[in-house]
N, C-alpha and C positions, 0 to 999 in steps of 0.2 A: 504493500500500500504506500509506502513512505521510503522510493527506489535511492539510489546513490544521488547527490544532484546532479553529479559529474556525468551520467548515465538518462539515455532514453530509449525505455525498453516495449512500450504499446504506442500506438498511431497517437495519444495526443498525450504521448508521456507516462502519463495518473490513470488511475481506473476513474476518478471523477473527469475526465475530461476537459480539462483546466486549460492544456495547449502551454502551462505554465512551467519554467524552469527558473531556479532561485538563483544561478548563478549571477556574476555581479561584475566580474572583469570585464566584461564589454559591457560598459556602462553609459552616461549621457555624456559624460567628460570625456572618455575614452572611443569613442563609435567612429568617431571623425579619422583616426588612425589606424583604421583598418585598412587591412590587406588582404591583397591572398597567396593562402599557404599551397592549396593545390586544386585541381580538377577534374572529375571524373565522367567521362563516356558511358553511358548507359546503355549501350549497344543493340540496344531494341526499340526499334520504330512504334509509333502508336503514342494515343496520348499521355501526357506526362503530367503522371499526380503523386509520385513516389513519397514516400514516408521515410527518410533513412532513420534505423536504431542502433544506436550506442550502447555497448557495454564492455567495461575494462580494455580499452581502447580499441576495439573491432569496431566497424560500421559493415551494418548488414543492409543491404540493397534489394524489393524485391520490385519490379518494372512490370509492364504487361507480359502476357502469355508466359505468366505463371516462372518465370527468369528469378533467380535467388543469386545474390552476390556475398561475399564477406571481403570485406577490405582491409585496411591499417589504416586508420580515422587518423595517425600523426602525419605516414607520407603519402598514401593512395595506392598506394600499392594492391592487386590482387592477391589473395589469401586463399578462392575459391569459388566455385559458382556452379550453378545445380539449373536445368531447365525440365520441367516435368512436361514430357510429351502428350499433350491432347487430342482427345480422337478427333476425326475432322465432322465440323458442325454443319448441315444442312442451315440453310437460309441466314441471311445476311444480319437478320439484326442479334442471332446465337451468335455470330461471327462475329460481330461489334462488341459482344460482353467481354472476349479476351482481349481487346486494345483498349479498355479503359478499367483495368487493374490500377484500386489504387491502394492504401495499405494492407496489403497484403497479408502482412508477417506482423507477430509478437513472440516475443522470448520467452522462455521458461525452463530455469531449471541449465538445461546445458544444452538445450535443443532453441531450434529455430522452430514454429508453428504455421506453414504455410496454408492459407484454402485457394483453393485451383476453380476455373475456369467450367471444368467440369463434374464440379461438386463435390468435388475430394477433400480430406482434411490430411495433411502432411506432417508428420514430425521428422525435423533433417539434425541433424548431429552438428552441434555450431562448432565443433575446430572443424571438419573434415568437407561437411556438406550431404554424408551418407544420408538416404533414407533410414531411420529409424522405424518408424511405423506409419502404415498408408490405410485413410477407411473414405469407401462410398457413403456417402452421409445421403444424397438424393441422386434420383435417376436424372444423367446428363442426356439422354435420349427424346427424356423428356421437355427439356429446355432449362433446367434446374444448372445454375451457377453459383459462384460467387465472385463478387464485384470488389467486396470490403474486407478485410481482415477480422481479426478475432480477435474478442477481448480474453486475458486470462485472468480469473482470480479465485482466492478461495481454491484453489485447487482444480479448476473447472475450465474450461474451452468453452464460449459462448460464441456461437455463428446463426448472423442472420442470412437468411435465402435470399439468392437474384434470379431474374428469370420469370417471374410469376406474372409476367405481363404477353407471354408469349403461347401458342395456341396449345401448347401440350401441359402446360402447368395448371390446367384450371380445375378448381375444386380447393388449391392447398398452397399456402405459403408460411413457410417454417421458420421459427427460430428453436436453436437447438441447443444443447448442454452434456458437454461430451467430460472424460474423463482426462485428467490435463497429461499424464504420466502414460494412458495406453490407448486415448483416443476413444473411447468404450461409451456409447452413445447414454446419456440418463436419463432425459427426458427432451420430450419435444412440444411444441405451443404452435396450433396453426391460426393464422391471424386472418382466415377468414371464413371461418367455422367454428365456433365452439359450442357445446351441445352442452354446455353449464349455464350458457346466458342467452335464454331467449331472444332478448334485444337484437341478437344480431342478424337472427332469422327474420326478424319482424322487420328490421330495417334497410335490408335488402327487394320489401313488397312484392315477396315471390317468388324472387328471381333461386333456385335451390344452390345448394352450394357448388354443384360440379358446373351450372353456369358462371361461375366468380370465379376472376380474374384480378390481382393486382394486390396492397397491402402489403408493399414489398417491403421488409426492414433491410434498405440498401443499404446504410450504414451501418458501423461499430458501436456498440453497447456504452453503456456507463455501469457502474456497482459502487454499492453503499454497505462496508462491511457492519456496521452499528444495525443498520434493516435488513441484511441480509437480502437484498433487491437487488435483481437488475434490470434495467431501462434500455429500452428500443424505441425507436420512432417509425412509425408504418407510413407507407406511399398511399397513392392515389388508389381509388378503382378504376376499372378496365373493363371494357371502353372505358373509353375517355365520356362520355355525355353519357346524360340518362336517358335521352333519346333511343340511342343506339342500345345499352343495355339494361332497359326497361324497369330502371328500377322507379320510375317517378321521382317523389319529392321525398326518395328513404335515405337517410343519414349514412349507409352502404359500410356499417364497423366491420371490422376496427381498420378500416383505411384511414389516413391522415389523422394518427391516435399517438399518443403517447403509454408504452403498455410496459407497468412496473409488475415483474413477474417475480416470487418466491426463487433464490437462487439453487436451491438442494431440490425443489420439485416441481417449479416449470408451471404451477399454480397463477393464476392472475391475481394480484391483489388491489389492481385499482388500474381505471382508464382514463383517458381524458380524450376527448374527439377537439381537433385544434380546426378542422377545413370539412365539415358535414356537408355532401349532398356534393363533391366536386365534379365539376364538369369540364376541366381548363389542364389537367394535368398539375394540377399546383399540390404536387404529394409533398409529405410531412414528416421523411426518414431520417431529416439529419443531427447530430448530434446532440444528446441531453447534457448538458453540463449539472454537474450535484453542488451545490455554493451554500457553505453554511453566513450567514448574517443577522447582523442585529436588527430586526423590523418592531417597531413600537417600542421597544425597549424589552422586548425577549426576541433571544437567537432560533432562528429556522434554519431548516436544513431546508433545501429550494432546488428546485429543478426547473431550471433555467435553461431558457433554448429558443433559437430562430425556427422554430420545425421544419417550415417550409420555405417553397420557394417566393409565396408573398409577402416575405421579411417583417410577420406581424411576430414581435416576440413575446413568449409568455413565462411568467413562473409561478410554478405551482409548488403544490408540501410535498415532500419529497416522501411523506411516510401514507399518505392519504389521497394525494390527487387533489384537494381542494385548492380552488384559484384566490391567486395573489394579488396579482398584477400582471396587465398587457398593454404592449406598444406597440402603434403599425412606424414603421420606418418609412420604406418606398412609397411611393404611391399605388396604390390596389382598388380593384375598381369591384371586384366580386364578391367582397364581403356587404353585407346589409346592416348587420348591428352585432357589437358584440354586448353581452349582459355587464353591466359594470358589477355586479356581484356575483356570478357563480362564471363570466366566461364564456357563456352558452355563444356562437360564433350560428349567424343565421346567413345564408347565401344571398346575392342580392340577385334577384329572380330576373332581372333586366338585363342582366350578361349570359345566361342560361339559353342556348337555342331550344328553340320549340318544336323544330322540324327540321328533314334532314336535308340539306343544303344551305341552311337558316344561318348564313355567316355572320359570329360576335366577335365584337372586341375587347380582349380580357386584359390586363392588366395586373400583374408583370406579364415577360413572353414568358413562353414555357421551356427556357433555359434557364428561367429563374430570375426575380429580381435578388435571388442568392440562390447557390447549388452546392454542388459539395464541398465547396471550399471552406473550411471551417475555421466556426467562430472561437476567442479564448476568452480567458476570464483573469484578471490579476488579481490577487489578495492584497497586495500594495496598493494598488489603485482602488479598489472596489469598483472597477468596469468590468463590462461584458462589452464584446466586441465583434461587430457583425461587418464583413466585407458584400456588398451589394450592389444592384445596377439598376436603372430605372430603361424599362422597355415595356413597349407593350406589342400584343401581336392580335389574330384572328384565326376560330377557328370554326368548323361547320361538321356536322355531324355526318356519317355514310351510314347506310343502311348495313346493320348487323350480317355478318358476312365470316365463315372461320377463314384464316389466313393461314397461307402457305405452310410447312412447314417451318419449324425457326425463324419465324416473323413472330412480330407483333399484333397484339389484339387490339392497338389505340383507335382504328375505325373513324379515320379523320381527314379533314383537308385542311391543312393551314394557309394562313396571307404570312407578309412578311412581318421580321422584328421591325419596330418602329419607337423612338425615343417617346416615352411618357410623357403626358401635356405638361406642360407649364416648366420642361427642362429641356437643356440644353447641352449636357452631358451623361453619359451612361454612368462615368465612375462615382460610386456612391459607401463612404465610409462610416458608421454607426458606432459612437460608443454610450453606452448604458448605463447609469448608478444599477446596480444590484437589488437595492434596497427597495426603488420608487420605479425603474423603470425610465426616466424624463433622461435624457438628453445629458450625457457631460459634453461631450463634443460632436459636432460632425463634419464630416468633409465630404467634396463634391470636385471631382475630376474630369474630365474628357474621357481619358481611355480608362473600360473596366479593370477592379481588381482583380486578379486571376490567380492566387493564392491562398492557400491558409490562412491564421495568421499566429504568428507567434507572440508571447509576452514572456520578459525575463522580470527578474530581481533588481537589475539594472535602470528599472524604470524604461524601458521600452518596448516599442511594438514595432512586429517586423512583419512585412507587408509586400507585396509585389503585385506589377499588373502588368495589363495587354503591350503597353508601346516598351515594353522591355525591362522597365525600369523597379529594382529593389530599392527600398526606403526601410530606415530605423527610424522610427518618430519618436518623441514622448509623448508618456502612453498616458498623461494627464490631458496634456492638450492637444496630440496630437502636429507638433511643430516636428518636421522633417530636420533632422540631426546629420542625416547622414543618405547618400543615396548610389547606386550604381546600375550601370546600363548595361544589359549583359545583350548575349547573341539573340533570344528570344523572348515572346512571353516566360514570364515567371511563374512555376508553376506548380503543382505536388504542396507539401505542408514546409516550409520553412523551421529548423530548428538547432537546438545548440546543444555541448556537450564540451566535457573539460577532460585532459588528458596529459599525468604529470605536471599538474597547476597549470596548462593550457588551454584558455576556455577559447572555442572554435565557433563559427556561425557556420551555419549550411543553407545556402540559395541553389535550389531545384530552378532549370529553366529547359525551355524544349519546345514541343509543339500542344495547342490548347485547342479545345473543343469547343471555348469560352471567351472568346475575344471582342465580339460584336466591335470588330474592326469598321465596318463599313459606316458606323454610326457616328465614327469619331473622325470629322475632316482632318486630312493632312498625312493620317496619321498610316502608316504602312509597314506591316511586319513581314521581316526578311523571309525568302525559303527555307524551312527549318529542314525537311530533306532529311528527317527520323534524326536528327543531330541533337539526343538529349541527354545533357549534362548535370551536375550537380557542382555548384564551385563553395570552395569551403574558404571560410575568412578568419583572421586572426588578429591580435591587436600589434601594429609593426612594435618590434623591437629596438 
């Protein structure tokens, strides 16, 4: 729970998902004097969302189609690399899940924890690279992946399911509780069937569960060892409209849900629905952050999180599910009211098509006025920190239809990304008090952010985006301290690590999925031509 500082051993560091490291030599005084120590080739093409982990000076690297590296985090050096061969995918959007691997890998114990492409869970041997132990967690024939990495804790492997939006997956989307030492499956949770809580039958309006598609937990877990929980955040339904998949005006659970599960039996012990009745693809998977704080003058433990791609953020009790506090950021056009005391989030039925070619304009696009780039949280500051873009786009419904093999069920026609009214830039920066929710700062850019973000002890936050450029800001006001232009978008999660009292920055850059280039005059990103990197920085000597 409480890892080396020097050391970053899970995708956002912490089991609370903080994105936060205490180290302090690269600091506000010190940032301006950076350099760089070395640079590393990623050697696989596809997008670049890489997570690199630290520990006792190795950097472990895991890139798309399932590629595992171990390096020397002082000179760059290779140490070792593992590629787990995948059967070959029938249709194009199976084939899209293996180029946008992004944290892949978490450490444990002496092993490396890879999940694969084709729904495998991997333990690799961290001096050597060997397979350790290999387990089919879900059928990859069926369309079943994984996109995200695995949380470890408590002794346990927690993986959520990708893939549940594609024609074979329908009826089940998993998260799962495996055995950390031999892989050994303990329980499983399907996030859109459960036969304990009527509600979810009922708010489906008919539709039975082997027609249910989507409530993907595309992203990484959080845990709460005091509650013994762990938290997921669930995607959209599938189709996309309820036109298409007939569910009317039914709330379609636990899609776009925050779902804190018993960590030893996989039990639900509480839900919260953040985006009811979606019709825009505005799913709700990405990271829970757990933030203990003082509100009224007693401490809550808080689950804190952008959910979705409409950058409304919420936080709730982290032992109960009851609502706190919420904040819409971007601008969104599809919400109608949220309840100022329970939270209750109602659709705003004026964005909602009614018929199939009935073209709307939603707001954000559906890349997200935020997407997987994740938010952190400093204990220093008392901020939460949302990287975001302001767009909006149009979509229309097609008549329900099963799709190809290894395709998608979205059942859609889109218009183009279009900058959100009343802006003039896509790049949109959010930072939060914890406690209230209101605004410490914010910034507004031309080119979007296309990174994580990280926060140190240092007092800074480390950031990157579309027209190439990394920035350390202070992480109070957000004042750029320090910045650098690398060869591409910036991109993957940003983070840092100390070795032999050497504390080291790492900027991921490459090619992005994310850039909404077109939006931003002037502004033109090089041929990236699979060239994706990671350059690591140091304070000059």
């Amino acid at each position: 729970m409480n890892p080396n500082p020097g050391d970053w051993l899970q995708w956002r560091r912490t089991v609370d998902n903080h994105g936060h490291s205490p180290l302090k030599q690269i600091n506000r005084d010190t940032v301006s004097s950076l350099e760089l120590a070395w640079s590393y080739p990623m050697g696989v093409p596809g997008l670049h969302e890489v997570v690199p982990l630290v520990h006792d000076g190795v950097m472990f690297l895991a890139t798309n189609q399932n590629f595992v590296q171990a390096v020397d985090a002082v000179t760059g050096d290779m140490l070792w690399s593992y590629t787990h061969e995948r059967p070959d995918f029938e249709g194009a959007y199976h084939v899209n899940q293996a180029a946008r691997q992004k944290n892949s890998i978490a450490l444990w114990d002496d092993k490396v924890i890879l999940t694969t492409v084709d729904a495998r869970l991997i333990a690799l041997n961290a001096v050597t690279g060997q397979v350790e132990w290999d387990i089919q967690v879900n059928e990859w024939e069926k369309g079943y992946s994984y996109t995200a990495g695995p949380l470890i804790a408590a002794g346990k492997i927690f993986t959520g399911t990708s893939g549940c939006s594609i024609v074979g997956t329908n009826g089940g989307c998993y998260i799962t509780a495996h055995n950390a030492d031999t892989g050994e499956e303990l329980w499983r949770f399907n996030t859109l069937d459960d036969p304990n809580n009527p509600e979810v039958d009922a708010s489906w309006n008919g539709v039975p569960a082997e027609n249910r598609w989507g409530a993907t937990p595309w992203a990484t877990a959080s845990y709460d060892a005091e509650l013994n929980m762990v938290y997921y955040g669930t995607g959209m339904p599938v189709p996309y409209t309820e036109v298409t998949r007939g569910t009317g005006d039914g709330d379609t659970l636990y899609t776009n849900s925050t779902l804190a599960l018993d960590a030893d039996t996989g039990e639900l012990k509480w839900y919260f629905q953040h985006l009811p009745r979606d019709n825009w693809d505005m799913d709700s998977p990405f990271e829970r952050l757990i933030v203990e704080t003082e509100i009224d003058g007693v401490m809550r433990k808080l689950i804190v999180t952008t959910p979705g791609k409409n950058g409304v953020t919420f936080a709730l009790d982290a032992a109960t599910g009851e609502f706190v506090w919420v904040k819409e950021t971007i601008y969104t056009n599809m919400i109608g009211d949220i309840d100022s005391k329970t939270g209750k989030v109602t659709a705003n039925v004026d964005t909602i098509p009614t018929d199939f070619g009935d073209m709307k304009q939603f707001c954000p696009a559906i890349n997200g006025g935020r997407l997987w780039q994740a938010t952190a949280y400093s204990p220093d500051s008392g901020n939460f920190y949302l990287p975001a873009a302001n767009t909006c786009q149009s979509l229309a419904p097609r008549q329900f239809e099963l799709a190809p093999v290894g395709q998608s069920m979205a059942v859609v026609q889109y218009g183009p990304t279009v900058l959100a009214p009343g802006f003039d830039n896509v790049g949109s920066l959010h930072a939060l008090n914890v406690k209230t929710g209101e605004h410490a700062f914010e910034l507004q850019q031309g080119p979007r952010f296309t990174s994580s973000v990280l926060v140190t002890g240092g007092g800074l936050m480390v950031v990157g985006d579309a027209d190439r450029w990394a920035y350390a800001m202070n992480d109070e006001t957000g004042e750029v301290l320090w910045k650098q232009r690398l060869h591409a978008p910036i991109g993957g999660s940003p983070i840092t690590y100390e070795v032999d009292g050497v504390q080291y920055l790492v900027i991921p850059a490459g090619q992005s999925g994310t850039t909404q280039a077109s939006l931003t005059p002037g502004m033109v990103i090089p041929p990236v031509n699979g060239s994706n990197l990671i350059y690591v920085f140091k304070v000059r000597s």
